[in-house]
DRENPALUM-160556 format. One line per 4 residues: their letters; for each residue z, x, y of C-alpha. Coordinates in nm, 3 decimals, always signed. Layout:
<sites>
A> Z,X,Y  ...
</sites>
This chain:
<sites>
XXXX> +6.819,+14.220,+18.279  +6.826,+14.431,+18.615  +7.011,+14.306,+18.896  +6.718,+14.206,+19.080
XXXX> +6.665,+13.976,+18.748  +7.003,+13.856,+18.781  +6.976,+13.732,+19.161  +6.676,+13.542,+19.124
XXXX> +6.775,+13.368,+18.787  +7.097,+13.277,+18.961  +6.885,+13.176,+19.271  +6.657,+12.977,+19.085
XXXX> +6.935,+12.784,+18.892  +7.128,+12.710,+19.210  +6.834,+12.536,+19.382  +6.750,+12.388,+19.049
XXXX> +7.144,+12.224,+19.072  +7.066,+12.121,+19.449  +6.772,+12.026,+19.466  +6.749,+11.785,+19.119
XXXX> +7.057,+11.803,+19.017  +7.259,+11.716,+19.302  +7.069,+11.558,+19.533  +6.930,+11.306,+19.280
XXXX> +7.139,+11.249,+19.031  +7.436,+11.236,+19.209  +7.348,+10.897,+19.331  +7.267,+10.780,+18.966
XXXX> +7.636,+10.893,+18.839  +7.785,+10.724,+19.138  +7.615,+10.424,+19.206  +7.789,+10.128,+19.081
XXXX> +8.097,+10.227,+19.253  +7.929,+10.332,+19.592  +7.698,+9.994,+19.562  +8.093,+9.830,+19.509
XXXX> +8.259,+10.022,+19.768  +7.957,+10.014,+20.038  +7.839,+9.622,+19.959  +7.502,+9.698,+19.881
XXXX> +7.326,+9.405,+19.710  +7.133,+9.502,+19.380  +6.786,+9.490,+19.531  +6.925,+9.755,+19.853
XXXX> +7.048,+10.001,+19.575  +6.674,+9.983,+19.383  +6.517,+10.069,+19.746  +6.721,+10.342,+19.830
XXXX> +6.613,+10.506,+19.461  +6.254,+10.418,+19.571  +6.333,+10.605,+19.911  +6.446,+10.916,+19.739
XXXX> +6.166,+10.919,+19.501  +5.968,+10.838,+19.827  +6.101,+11.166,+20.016  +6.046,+11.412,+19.657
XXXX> +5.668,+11.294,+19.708  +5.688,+11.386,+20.063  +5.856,+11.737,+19.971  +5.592,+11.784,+19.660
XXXX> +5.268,+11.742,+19.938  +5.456,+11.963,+20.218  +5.505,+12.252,+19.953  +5.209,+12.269,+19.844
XXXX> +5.071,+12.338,+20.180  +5.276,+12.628,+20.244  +5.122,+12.970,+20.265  +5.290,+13.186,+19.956
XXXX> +5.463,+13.454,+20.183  +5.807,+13.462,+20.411  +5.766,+13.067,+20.502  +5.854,+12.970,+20.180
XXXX> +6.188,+13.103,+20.211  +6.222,+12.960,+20.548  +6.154,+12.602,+20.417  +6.362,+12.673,+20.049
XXXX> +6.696,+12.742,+20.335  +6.597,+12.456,+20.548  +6.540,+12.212,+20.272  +6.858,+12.304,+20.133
XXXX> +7.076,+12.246,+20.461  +6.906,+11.903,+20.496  +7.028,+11.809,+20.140  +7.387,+11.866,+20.195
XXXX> +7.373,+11.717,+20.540  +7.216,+11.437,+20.392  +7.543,+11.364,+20.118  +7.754,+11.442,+20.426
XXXX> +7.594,+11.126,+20.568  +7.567,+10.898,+20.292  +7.939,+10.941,+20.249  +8.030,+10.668,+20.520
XXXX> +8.025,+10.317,+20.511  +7.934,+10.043,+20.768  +7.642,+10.172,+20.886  +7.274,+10.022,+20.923
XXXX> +7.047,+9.986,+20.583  +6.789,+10.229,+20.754  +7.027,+10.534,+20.782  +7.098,+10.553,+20.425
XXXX> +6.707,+10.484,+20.345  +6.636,+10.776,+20.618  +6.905,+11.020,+20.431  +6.776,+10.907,+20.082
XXXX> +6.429,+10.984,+20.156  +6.494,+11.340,+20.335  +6.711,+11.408,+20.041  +6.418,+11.369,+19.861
XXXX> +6.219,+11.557,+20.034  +6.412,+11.902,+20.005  +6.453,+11.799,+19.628  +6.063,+11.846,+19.642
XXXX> +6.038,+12.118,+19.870  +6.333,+12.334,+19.610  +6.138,+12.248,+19.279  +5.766,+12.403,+19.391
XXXX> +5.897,+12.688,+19.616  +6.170,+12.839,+19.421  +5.964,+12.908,+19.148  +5.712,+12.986,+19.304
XXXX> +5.912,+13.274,+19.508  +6.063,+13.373,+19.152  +5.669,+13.424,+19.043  +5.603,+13.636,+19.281
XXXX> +5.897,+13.862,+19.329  +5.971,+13.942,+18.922  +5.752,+14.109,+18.686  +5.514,+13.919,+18.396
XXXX> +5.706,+13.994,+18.151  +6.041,+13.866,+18.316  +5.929,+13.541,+18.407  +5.996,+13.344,+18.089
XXXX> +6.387,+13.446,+18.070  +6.396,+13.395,+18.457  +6.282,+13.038,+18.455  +6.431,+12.884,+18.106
XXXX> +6.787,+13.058,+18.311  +6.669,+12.885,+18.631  +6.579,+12.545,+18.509  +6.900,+12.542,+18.373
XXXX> +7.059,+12.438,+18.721  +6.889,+12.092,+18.701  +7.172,+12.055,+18.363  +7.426,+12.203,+18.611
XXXX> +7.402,+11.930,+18.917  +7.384,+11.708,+18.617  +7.687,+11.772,+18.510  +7.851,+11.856,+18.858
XXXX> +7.820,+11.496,+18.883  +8.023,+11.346,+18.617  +8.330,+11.561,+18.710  +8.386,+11.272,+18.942
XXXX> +8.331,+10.960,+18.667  +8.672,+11.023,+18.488  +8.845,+10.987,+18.835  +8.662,+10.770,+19.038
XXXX> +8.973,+10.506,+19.003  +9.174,+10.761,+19.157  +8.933,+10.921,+19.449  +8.777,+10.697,+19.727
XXXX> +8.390,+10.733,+19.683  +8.336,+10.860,+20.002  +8.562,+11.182,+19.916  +8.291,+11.204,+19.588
XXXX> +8.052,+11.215,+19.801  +8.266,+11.470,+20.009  +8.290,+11.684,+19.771  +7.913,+11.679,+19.647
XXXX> +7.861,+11.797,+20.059  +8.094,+12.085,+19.990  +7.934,+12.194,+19.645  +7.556,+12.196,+19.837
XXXX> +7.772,+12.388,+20.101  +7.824,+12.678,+19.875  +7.491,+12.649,+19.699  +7.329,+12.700,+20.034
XXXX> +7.512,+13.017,+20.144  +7.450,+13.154,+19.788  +7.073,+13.082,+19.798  +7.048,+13.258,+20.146
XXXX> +7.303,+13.598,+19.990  +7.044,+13.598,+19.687  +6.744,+13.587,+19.876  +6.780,+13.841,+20.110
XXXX> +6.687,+14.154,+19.916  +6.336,+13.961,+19.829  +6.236,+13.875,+20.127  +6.082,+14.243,+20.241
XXXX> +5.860,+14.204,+19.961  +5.752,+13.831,+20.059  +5.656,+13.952,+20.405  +5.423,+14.168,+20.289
XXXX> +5.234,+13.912,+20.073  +4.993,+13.640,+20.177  +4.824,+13.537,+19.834  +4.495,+13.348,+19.860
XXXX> +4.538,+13.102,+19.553  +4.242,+13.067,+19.383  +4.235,+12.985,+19.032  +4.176,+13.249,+18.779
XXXX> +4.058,+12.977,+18.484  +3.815,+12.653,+18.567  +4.113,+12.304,+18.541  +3.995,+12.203,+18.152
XXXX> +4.098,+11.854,+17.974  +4.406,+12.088,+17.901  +4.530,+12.131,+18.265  +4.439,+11.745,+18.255
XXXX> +4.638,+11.698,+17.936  +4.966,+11.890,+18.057  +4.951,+11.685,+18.396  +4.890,+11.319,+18.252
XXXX> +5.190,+11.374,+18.001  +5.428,+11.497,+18.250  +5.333,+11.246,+18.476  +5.389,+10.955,+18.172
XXXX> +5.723,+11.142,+18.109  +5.777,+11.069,+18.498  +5.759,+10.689,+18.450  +5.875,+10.686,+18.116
XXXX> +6.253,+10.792,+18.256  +6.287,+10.587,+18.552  +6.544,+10.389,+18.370  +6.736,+10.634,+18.298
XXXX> +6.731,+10.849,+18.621  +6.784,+10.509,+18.802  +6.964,+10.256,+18.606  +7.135,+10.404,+18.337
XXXX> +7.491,+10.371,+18.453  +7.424,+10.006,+18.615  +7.299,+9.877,+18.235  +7.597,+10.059,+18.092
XXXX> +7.845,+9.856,+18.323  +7.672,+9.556,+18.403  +7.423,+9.467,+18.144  +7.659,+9.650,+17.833
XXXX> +7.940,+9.565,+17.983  +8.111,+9.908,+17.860  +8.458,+10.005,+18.021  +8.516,+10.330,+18.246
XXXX> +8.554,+10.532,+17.918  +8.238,+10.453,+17.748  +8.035,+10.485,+18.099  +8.179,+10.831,+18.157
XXXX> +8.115,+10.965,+17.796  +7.775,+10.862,+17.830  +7.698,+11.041,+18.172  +7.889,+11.355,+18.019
XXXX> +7.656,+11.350,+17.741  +7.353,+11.326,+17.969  +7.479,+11.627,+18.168  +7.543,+11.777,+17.806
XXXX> +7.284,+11.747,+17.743  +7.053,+11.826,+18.085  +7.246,+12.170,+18.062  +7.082,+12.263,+17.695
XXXX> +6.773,+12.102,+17.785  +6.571,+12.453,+17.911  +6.717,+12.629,+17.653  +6.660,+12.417,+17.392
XXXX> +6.241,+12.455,+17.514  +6.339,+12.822,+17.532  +6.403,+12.854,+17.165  +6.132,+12.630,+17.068
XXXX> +5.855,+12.802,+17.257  +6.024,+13.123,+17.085  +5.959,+12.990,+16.786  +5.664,+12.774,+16.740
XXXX> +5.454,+12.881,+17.057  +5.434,+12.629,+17.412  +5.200,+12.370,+17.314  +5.375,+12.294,+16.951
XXXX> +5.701,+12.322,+17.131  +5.603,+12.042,+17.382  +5.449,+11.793,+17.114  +5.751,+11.792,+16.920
XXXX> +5.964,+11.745,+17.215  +5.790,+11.473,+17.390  +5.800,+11.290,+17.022  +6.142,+11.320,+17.070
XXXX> +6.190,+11.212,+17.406  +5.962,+10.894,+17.343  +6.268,+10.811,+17.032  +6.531,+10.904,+17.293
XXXX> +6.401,+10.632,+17.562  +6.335,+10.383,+17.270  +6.617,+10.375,+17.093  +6.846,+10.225,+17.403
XXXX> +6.595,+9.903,+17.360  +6.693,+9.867,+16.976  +7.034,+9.728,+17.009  +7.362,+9.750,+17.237
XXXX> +7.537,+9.953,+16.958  +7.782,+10.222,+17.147  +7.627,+10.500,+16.872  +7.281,+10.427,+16.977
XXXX> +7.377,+10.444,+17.382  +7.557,+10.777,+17.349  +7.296,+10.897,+17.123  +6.991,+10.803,+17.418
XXXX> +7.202,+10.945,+17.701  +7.239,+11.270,+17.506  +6.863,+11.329,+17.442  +6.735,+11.219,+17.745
XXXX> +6.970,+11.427,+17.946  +6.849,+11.707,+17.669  +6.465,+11.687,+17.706  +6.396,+11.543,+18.081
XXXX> +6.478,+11.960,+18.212  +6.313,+12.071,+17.838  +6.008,+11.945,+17.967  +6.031,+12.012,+18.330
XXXX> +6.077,+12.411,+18.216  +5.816,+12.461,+17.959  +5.531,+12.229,+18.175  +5.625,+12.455,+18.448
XXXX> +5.623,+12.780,+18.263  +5.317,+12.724,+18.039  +5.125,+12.646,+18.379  +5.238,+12.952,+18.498
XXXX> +5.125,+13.163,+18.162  +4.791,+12.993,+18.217  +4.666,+13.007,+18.561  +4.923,+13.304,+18.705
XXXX> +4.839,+13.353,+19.059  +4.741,+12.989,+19.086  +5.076,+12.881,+18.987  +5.228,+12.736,+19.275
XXXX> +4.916,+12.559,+19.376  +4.907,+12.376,+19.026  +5.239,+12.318,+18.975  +5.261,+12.134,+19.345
XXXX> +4.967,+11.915,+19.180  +5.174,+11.850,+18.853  +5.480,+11.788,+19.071  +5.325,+11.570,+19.351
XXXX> +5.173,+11.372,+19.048  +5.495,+11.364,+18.871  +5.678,+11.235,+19.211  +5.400,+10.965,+19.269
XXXX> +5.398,+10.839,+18.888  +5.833,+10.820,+18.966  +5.776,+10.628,+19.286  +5.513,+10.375,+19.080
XXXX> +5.760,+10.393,+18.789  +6.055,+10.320,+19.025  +5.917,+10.030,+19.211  +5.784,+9.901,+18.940
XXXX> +6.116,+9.854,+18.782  +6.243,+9.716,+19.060  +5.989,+9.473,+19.043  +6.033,+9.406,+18.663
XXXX> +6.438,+9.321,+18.744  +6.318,+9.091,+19.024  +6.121,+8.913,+18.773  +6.412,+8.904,+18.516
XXXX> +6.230,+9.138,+18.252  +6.512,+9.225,+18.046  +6.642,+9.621,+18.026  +6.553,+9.663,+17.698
XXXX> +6.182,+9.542,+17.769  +6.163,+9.795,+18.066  +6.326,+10.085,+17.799  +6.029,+9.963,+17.567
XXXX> +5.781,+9.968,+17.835  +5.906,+10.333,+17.892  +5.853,+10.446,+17.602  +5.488,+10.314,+17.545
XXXX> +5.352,+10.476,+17.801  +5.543,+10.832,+17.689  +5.362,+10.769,+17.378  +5.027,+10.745,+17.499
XXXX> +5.074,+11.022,+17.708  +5.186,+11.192,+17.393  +4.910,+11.088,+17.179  +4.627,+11.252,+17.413
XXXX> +4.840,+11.569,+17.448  +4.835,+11.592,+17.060  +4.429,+11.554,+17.051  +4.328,+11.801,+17.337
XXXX> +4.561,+12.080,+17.217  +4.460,+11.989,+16.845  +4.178,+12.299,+16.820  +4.282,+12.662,+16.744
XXXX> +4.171,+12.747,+17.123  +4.458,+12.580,+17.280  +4.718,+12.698,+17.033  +4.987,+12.956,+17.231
XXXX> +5.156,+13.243,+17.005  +5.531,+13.213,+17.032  +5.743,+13.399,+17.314  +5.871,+13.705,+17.280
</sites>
């Protein structure tokens, strides 16, 4: 790879770890103890998920309005500052419900902005035949944040959770200086442009296809993203141990999650590569509601860390082999529709543990609709037309 290569995979795998990884699943990996420490009530936790989920909506809609030129960069820095300011300030106890719902949802909002823009700006500065190794490298970061998280699980008995949250602020610190070094040399070239996006190819049932599964895979993980760790220690009743080898395994997993879609779509072509891999995500979901056994947990948390950024990547990059120029505008649809399907998905749960519905019927639930999604995915890329030749 030449070094211009290099920069913008790192790039794109730093805001990747920022802007998913960090800024939302942070508060997954350290809610119980921050809902203990702080005195938030079940039902204020639940909101302040909604809120974030809330704010990535927000961000999803605002990107896609951008112009494709120098802004983008612009709002990619900005939307990273707010981030880290917004751990900074979720770090502190005592204060009013609304400023951690504010924080939550601006998080959000820069977690929306990073996804579309970055790459979006990694489209448009590499060449065609770049772009695959680029983005699987990229969408790596989301496995990074992931896993930046649990460093703090083993020792949370040991740290105050405001000094976790601390040192989340000073991670999205260095992310953000790093993002602004690696963007410099590309943002000559992003001057110059100002790309009219028009599609190149009518939106088929295919586009249609790709967006109603990834938006199924967007409600089918809500309890996951959101409540993973709280059934683990309140519902399982699992000690510190068993918690934090679960999280570890989800970050494990996030991290081989773009590669893993990388080999596939190597191997088998995009389209075969994302039916077998949503089969296996709609096991991975389904298997938490079979029984509480400690095999069966680890074995969930593993594969859903593993194919949540699988599917993220190849969705992303198989819209991108498809429609090219158009990119940015469709994947700000696919996003803003995954982001409003997680906001649904997220109060919906909510709703579901207000009204006692056990978590195994809401992992069951999950998986349903992931397998309907599934299903119609399976019958509109069935014919020869819609069959992709494997990467090279």
């Amino acid at each position: 790879m030449s070094s211009n290569n290099i920069k913008l995979s790192i790039f794109l795998c730093l805001s990747m770890c920022l802007g998913i990884g960090i800024l939302r699943f942070s508060y997954t990996a350290l809610l119980p103890t921050t809902r203990d420490a702080f005195g938030w009530s079940l039902s204020f936790a639940s909101i302040l998920g909604s809120a974030n989920l809330l704010g990535y909506l927000i961000g999803a809609f605002l990107a896609m309005r951008l112009p494709q030129n120098k802004i983008m960069v612009q709002a990619i820095q900005t939307a990273a500052v707010a981030g880290m300011i917004s751990l900074f300030c979720c770090a502190f106890s005592g204060l009013s419900e609304a400023w951690y719902i504010f924080w939550r949802v601006l998080s959000g909002i820069s977690g929306g902005l990073l996804m579309i823009l970055s790459p979006s700006v990694v489209a448009q500065c590499c060449d065609l035949q770049d772009r695959f190794k680029i983005n699987f490298i990229g969408f790596s970061g989301i496995g990074m944040g992931v896993l930046l998280a649990t460093l703090f699980l083993p020792y949370l008995d040991r740290i105050s959770i405001q000094s976790a949250w601390l040192i989340l602020c000073g991670f999205a610190f260095i992310i953000c200086i790093s993002m602004h070094l690696l963007l410099k040399p590309f943002k000559q070239r992003l001057s110059a442009q100002n790309i009219q996006t028009k599609t190149a190819l009518p939106l088929n049932a295919l586009f249609y296809s790709l967006l109603l599964v990834y938006a199924c895979s967007a409600f089918a993980y809500i309890p996951h993203s959101l409540f993973w760790i709280d059934y683990l220690s309140q519902e399982q009743q699992l000690s510190l141990f068993w918690i934090n080898l679960n999280w570890v395994l989800y970050g494990l997993g996030s991290a081989f999650g773009a590669f893993s879609a990388y080999l596939l779509a190597r191997k088998l072509g995009n389209f075969t590569a994302l039916r077998l891999l949503y089969s296996v995500y709609i096991g991975a979901i389904f298997i938490a509601a079979l029984s509480p056994m400690t095999v069966l947990t680890l074995a969930s948390s593993f594969l859903t860390g593993l194919l949540n950024p699988a599917v993220v990547f190849l969705t992303s990059y198989t819209i991108l082999q498809i429609y090219g120029l158009a990119y940015k505008k469709l994947w700000s649809i696919a996003t803003l529709c995954f982001a409003a399907t997680q906001l649904i998905g997220g109060l919906s749960f909510s709703a579901l543990q207000h009204f006692a519905v056990t978590y195994q019927q809401q992992f069951s639930l999950a998986a349903l609709v992931l397998l309907l999604g599934t299903l119609q995915l399976f019958w509109f890329t069935r014919s020869h037309a819609y069959k992709s030749t494997p990467q090279t």
